[in-house]
N, C-alpha and C positions, 0 to 999 in steps of 0.2 A: 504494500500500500504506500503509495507516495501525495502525500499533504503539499498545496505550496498554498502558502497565505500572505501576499503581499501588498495587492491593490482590489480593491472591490470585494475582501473576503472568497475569491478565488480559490476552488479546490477540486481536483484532478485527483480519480482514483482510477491506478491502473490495472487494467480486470483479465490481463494477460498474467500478472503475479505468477513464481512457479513457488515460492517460499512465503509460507503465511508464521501471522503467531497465533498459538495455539496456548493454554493451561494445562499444565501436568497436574490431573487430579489423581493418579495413581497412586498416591503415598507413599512413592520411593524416587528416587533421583533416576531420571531416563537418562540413557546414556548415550553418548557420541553415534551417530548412523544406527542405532536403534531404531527397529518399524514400531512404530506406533499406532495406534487409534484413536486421537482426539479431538475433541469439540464436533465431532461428524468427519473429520479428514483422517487420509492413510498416508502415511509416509513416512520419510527414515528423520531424526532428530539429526539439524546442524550448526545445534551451539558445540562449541569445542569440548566445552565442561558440564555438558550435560543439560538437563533441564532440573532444577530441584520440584520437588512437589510444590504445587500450589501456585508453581510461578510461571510466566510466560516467556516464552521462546519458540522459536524457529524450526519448520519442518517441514521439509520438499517434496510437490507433490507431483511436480514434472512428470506426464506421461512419453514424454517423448525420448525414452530410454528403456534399455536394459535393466534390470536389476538384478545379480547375482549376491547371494547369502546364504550364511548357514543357520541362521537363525527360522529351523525347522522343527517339525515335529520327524524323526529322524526315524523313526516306525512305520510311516505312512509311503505309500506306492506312488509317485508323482508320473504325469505321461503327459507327453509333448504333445501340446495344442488344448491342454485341459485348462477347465479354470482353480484357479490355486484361488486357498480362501487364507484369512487373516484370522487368529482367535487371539481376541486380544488380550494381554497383559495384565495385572493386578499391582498389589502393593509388594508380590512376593516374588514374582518373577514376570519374565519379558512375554511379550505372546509371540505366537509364532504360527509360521504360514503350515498351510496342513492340502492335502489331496482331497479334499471331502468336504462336505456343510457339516456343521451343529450348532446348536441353537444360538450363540452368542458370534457365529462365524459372520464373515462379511465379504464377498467374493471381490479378491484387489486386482486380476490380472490374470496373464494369458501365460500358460508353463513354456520356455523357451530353449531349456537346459535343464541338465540332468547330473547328477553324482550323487549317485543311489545313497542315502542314508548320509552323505556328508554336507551336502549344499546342492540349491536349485537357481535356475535364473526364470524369470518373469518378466513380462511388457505390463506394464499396470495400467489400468483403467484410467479413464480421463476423468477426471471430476469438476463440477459444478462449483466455482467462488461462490457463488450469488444462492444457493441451494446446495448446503454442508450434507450432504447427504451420499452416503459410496456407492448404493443401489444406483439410485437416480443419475445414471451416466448418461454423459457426452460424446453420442457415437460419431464417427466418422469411419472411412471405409474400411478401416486395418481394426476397428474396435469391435471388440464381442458384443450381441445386443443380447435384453433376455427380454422375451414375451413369457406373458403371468398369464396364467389360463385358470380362474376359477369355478371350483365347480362345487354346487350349492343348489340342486334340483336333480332330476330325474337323468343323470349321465349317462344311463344304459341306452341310450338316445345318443348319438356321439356329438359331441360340439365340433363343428367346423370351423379351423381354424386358417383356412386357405389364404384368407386375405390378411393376415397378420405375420405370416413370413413366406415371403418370395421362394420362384422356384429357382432351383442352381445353389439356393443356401445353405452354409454346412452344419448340420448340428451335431453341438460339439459335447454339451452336456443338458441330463435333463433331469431337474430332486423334485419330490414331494412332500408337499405339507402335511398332512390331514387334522381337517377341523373339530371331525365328530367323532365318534366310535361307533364302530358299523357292526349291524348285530351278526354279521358271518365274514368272514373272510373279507378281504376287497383289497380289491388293488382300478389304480389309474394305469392307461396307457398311451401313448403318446404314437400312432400310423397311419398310412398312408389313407388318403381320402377315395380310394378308387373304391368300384364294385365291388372285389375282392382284396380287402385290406390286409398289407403285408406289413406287421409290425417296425416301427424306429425303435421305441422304448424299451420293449419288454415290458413288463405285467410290473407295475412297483407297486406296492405294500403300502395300502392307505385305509387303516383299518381299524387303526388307536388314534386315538383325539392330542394333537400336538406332536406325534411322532415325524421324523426326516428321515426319506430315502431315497436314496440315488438310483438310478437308472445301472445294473452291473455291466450288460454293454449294448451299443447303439449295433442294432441287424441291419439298419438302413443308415447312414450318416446325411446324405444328398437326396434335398428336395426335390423329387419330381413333378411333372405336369398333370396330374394328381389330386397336390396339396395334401393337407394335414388336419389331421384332427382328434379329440380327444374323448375316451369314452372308458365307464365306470363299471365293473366287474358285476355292479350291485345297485339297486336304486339308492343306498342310504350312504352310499359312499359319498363324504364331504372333504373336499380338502384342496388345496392351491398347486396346481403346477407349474415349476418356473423350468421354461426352455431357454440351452445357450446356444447362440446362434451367431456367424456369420458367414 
């Protein structure tokens, strides 16, 4: 943010910014290139001495780069072109990027690089100055987009989803919310919109109220002339599916 106040109370704020200031509420001093999660922004910390709790400083949120670090969940299976999530940090320790959602996750970027269990690299998500928010991204053509597909009525009925992602586009990844708990089994699924529908998703597990699951692998990756759409194992099946897409 740049202030100039000289004549006429004149002031200029510049909305290109890639380093904002942010509040360490963590309750422990952040550290030099530490990924963070604050005020709504994702990025690595770069005050030299850290951020203490409580106090404000510096942290870049430029998507216009690489990002390689070890600062992982070192258990977790990473795969190139997946989206890598952020689980943020506490007052005890750092958070750290993970292959997978859960419930406090926040998805930062696109897997680039690999060293299985030591470090990964990522393209990170554009994000919004004006709208602090890391879902709510700023696509452009190289950016992951994600269509929300809720479903809250009668799904065994499929929702068409054709006009909300283009044919040619890749999907890349695809998790599940669920809202309700369904009195039998149930799962979402995420295929193709023809006569004879030939699965993208696989059958995901939405069947407990609040549970998240992933998609274990995509049968179809590339939108055809088709299109897409979405449909519920069960009439009582409730729950949000988020598609990743470009």
């Amino acid at each position: 943010m740049t202030d100039k106040k000289v004549n006429f109370n004149f002031e200029e704020s510049y909305l290109g910014e890639k380093q904002i200031v942010v509040t360490n509420n963590l309750g422990r001093t952040v550290k030099h290139l530490e990924l963070v999660s604050l005020d709504g922004y994702f990025g690595e910390c770069r005050e030299f001495d850290g951020i203490v709790t409580t106090a404000k400083g510096l942290i870049n949120i430029d998507s216009d780069r690489e990002i390689r670090t070890n600062q992982i969940n070192t258990d977790d299976t990473f795969t190139l072109g997946s989206v890598v999530y952020f689980v943020p940090g506490g007052s005890s320790a750092a958070g750290v990027l993970r292959a997978q959602t859960e419930a406090t996750a926040i998805a930062v970027g696109i897997c680039t690089f690999i060293n299985a269990g030591v470090a990964i690299g990522f393209r990170p998500f554009v994000q919004r100055l004006s709208e602090p928010n890391i879902v709510d991204v700023v696509y452009n053509s190289d950016a992951v987009k994600v269509t929300t597909v809720v479903v809250d009525d009668d799904a065994t009925t499929a929702i068409d989803i054709s006009d909300k992602i283009p044919i040619g586009a890749r999907i890349i990844d695809v998790i599940v919310k669920a809202t309700a708990t369904a009195a039998a089994a149930g799962t979402l699924t995420l295929r193709s919109a023809a006569a004879a529908p030939a699965n993208i998703s696989g059958a995901i597990d939405c069947d407990t109220d609040k549970e998240i699951n992933r998609a274990a692998a995509l049968e179809n990756d590339i939108v055809d002339d088709d299109g897409l759409e979405v449909v519920a194992a069960a009439a009582d099946n409730r729950g949000v599916m988020s598609i990743f897409w470009r």
